[in-house]
C-alpha positions in Angstrom: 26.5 -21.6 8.0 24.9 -18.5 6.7 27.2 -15.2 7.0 26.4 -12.0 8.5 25.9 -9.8 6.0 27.4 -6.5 6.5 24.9 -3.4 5.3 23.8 0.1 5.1 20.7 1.3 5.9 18.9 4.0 4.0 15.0 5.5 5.5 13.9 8.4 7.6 10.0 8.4 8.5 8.7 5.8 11.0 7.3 3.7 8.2 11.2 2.6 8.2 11.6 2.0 11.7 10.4 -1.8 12.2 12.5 -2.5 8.7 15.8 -1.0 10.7 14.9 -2.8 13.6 15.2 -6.0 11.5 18.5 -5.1 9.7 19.5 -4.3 13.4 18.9 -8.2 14.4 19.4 -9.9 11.2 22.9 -7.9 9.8 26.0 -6.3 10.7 24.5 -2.6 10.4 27.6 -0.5 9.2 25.9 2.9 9.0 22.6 4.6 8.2 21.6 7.1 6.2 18.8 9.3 6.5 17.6 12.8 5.0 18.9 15.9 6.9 17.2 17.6 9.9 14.7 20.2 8.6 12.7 23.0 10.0 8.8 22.1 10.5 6.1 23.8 13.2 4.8 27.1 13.7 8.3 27.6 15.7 10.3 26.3 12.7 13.0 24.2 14.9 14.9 21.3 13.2 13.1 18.3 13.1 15.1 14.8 13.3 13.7 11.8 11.3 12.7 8.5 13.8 15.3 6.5 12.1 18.0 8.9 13.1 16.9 8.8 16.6 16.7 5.1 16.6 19.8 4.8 15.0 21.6 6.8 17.6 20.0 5.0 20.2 21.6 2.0 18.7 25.1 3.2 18.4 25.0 3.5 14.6 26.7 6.0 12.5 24.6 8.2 10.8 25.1 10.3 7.7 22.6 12.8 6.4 23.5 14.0 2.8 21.3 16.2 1.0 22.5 14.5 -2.0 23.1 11.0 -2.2 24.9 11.2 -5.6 27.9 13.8 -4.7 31.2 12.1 -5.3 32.3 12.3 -1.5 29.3 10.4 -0.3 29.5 8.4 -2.8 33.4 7.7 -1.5 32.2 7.2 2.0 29.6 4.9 1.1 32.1 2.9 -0.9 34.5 3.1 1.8 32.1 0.9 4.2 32.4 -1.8 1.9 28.8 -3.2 2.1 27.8 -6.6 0.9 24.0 -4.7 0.7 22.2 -1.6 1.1 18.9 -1.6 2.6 16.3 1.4 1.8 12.7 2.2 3.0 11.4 5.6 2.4 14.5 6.7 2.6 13.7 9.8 0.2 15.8 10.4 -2.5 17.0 8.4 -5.8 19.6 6.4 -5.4 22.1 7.2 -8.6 24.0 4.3 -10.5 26.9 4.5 -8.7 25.3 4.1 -5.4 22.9 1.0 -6.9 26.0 -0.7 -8.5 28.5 -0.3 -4.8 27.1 -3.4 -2.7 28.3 -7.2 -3.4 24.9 -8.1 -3.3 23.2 -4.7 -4.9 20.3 -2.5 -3.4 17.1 -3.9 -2.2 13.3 -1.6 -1.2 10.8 -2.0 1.3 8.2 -1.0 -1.1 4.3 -0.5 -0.1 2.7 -2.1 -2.5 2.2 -5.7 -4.4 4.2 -4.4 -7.3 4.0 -3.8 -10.2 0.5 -2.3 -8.6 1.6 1.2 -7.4 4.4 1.9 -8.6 5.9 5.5 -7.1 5.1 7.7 -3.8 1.7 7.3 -2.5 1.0 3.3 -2.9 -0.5 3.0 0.4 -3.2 6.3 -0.1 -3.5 5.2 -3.6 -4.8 1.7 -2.7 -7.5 3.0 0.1 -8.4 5.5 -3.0 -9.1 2.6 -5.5 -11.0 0.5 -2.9 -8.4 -2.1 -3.4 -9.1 -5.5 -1.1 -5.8 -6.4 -0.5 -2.0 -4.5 -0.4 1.5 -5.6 1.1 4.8 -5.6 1.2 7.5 -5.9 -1.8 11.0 -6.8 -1.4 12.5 -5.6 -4.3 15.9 -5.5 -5.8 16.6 -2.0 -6.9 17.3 -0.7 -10.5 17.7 2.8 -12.3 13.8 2.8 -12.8 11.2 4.2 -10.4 10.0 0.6 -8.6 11.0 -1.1 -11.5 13.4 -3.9 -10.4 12.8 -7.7 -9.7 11.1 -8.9 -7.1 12.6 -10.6 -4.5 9.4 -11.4 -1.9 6.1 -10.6 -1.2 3.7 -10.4 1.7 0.0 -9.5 1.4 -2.5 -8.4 3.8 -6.2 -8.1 3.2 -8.1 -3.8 4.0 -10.3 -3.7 6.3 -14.1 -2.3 5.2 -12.7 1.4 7.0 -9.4 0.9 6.2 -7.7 4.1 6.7 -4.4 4.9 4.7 -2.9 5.8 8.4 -4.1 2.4 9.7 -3.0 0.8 6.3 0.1 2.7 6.9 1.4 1.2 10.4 0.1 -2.5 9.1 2.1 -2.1 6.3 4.9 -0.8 8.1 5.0 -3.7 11.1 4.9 -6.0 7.6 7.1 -4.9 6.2 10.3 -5.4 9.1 8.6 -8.9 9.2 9.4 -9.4 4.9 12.3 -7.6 5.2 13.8 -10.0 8.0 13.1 -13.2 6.0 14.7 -11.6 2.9 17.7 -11.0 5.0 17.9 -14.2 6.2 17.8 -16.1 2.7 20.2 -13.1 1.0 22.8 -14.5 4.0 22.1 -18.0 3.0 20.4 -19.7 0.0 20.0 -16.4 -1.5 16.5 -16.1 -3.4 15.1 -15.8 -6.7 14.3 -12.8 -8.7 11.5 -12.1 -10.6 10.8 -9.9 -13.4 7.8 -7.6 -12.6 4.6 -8.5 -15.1 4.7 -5.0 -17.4 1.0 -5.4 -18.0 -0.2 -5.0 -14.4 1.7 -1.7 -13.9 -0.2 0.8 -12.1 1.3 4.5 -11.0 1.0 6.0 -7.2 1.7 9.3 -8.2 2.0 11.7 -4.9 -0.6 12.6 -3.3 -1.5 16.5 -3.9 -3.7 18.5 -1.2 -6.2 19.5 -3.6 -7.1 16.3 -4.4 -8.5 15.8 -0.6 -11.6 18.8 -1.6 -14.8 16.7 -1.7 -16.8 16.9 -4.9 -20.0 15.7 -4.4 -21.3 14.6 -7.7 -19.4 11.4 -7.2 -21.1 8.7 -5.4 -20.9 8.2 -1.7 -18.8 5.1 -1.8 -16.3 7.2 -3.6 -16.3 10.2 -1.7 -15.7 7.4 1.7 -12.9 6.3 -0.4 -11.3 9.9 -0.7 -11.7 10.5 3.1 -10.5 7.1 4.3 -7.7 7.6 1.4 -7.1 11.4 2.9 -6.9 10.5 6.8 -4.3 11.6 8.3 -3.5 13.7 5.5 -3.9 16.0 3.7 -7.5 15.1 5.2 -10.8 15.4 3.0 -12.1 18.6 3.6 -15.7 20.9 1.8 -16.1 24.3 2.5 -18.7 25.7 4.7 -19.9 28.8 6.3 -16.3 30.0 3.5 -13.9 27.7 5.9 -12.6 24.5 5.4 -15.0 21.6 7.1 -12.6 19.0 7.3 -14.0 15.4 7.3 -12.2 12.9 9.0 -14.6 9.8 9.1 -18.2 8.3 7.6 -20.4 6.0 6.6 -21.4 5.2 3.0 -25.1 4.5 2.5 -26.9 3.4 -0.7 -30.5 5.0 0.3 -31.2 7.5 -2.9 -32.7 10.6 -2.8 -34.0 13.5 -5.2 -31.8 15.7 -3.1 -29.0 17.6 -5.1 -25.5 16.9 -4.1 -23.9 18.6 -1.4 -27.3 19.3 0.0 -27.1 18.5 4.1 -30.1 16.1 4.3 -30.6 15.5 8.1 -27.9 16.4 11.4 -28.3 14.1 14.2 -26.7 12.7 17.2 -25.6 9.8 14.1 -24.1 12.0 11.9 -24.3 14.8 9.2 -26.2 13.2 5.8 -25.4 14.8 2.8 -26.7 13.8 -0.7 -23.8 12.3 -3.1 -24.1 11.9 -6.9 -25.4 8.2 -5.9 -26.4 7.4 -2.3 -25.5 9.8 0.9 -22.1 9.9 2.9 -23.1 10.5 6.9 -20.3 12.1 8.3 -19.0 11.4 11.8 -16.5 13.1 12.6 -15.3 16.5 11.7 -12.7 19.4 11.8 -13.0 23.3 12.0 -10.0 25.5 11.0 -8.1 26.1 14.7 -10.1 23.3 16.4 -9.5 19.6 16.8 -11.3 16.5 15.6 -15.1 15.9 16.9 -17.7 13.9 16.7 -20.6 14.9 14.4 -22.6 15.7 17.5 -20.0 17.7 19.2 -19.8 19.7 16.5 -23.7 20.2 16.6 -23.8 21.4 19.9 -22.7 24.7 18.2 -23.4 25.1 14.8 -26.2 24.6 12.9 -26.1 22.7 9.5 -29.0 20.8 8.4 -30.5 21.9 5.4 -27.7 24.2 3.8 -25.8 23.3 0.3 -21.9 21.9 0.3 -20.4 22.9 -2.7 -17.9 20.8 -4.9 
């Protein structure tokens, strides 16, 4: 009969939430560990992560260190006695001592189909490469950066306007679904590691906000890329009028035209067309600085744009 396994949890954004949810069922849940409340808003109040809500909710300790590798967390961690520790955007690095503590080690809830994006931003860098497929790795943890064996894998095909905030929440509903068959095998039959390939390594660096300023030399199926890659943040933006037009959706379209880039070819009811290096992107949805999203024709009620020059 497989045993309970007794763990700790480690996460704090709501990409962890369905992955506690399944440690919750699947495992004796000793504590959770999350990073510490932090200011954030205009007002600058203390923010709490979703895990430590949920967490509460459920009656489980919680521990927020701001460093996971001083000696008296370390103590308290090994005073639990886990048999494994659990850990999906939890945050920080785990140190040796921490990765070595459980009976049965440390395992991720990683983004990606490693060894393809490796590091912060899998899911953004993905929707940025026009990759067809991503998923969810199960990995057992090491002293690397996403560098330890695999233990499962679940895949999942993009959609055509994938977004990396739609990716995200598929990814994330996946990912308590792989991390609740893992559990069950690591309580029974255990299961079989695998070395990651070394020659399919690919990095996910994080994503920076300058990245997310259009440049419109590059083609139009790249520049879709950026603002599908960019959505919800730090959201592909031009400037305009010297403010920051952010662009939140549009449509790739191959027609050519003489037209430099940048240049705003036609503004309609369908969307703002604006030349590309190849093709034209026809932007659907927009942001001014203050405002909230609108459609391209909300945003034409007001302003006039047809015919000026986007920089890149």
């Amino acid at each position: 009969m497989p045993r309970v396994l007794r763990t700790v949890f480690a996460g704090t954004p709501e990409f962890a939430l369905p992955a506690l949810r399944a440690a919750l069922q699947a495992t004796h849940v000793l504590a959770v560990y999350t990073q510490p409340d932090r200011p954030a808003g205009r007002g600058r109040r203390l923010r709490v992560s979703p895990i430590k809500v949920a967490a509460l909710e459920a009656g489980v300790p919680v521990y927020q260190p701001a460093r996971l590798r001083d000696p008296g967390v370390i103590e308290g961690l090994r005073a639990l006695a886990p048999d494994l520790l659990v850990v999906a955007a939890f945050g920080q690095i785990l140190p040796p001592a921490v990765l070595d503590l459980p009976r049965l080690g440390c395992i991720n809830v990683h983004a990606s189909l490693l060894p393809r994006w490796r590091g912060a931003a899998p899911i953004q860098r993905a929707v940025l490469a026009g990759d067809r497929r991503s998923g969810i790795t199960i990995m057992q943890m090491d002293a690397g950066l996403d560098t330890g064996d695999i233990l499962l894998q679940r895949a999942l095909a993009l959609a055509a306007q994938e977004t990396a905030g739609s990716l995200h929440d598929r990814l994330a509903v996946l990912g308590g679904e792989t991390l609740a068959q893992a559990l069950a095998a690591l309580g029974g039959p255990g299961l079989q590691p695998v070395p990651q390939d070394p020659s399919r390594v690919t990095y996910a660096p994080k994503v920076q906000r300058a990245e997310a300023e259009i440049d419109w030399s590059c083609s139009a199926e790249a520049i879709d890329r950026s603002v599908r890659a960019f959505n919800p943040w730090p959201v592909a933006r031009t400037r305009w009028h010297r403010r920051d037009l952010r662009i939140w959706a549009g449509v790739p379209e191959p027609r050519s035209t003489p037209a430099s880039p940048g240049q705003v070819l036609a503004a309609d009811a369908a969307g703002i067309r604006v030349a590309c290096g190849t093709g034209q992107l026809r932007i659907t949805r927009v942001q001014l600085p203050g405002g909230r999203p609108m459609s391209a024709e909300a945003f034409l009620a007001g302003h006039h744009i047809a015919g000026e020059r986007l920089p890149s």
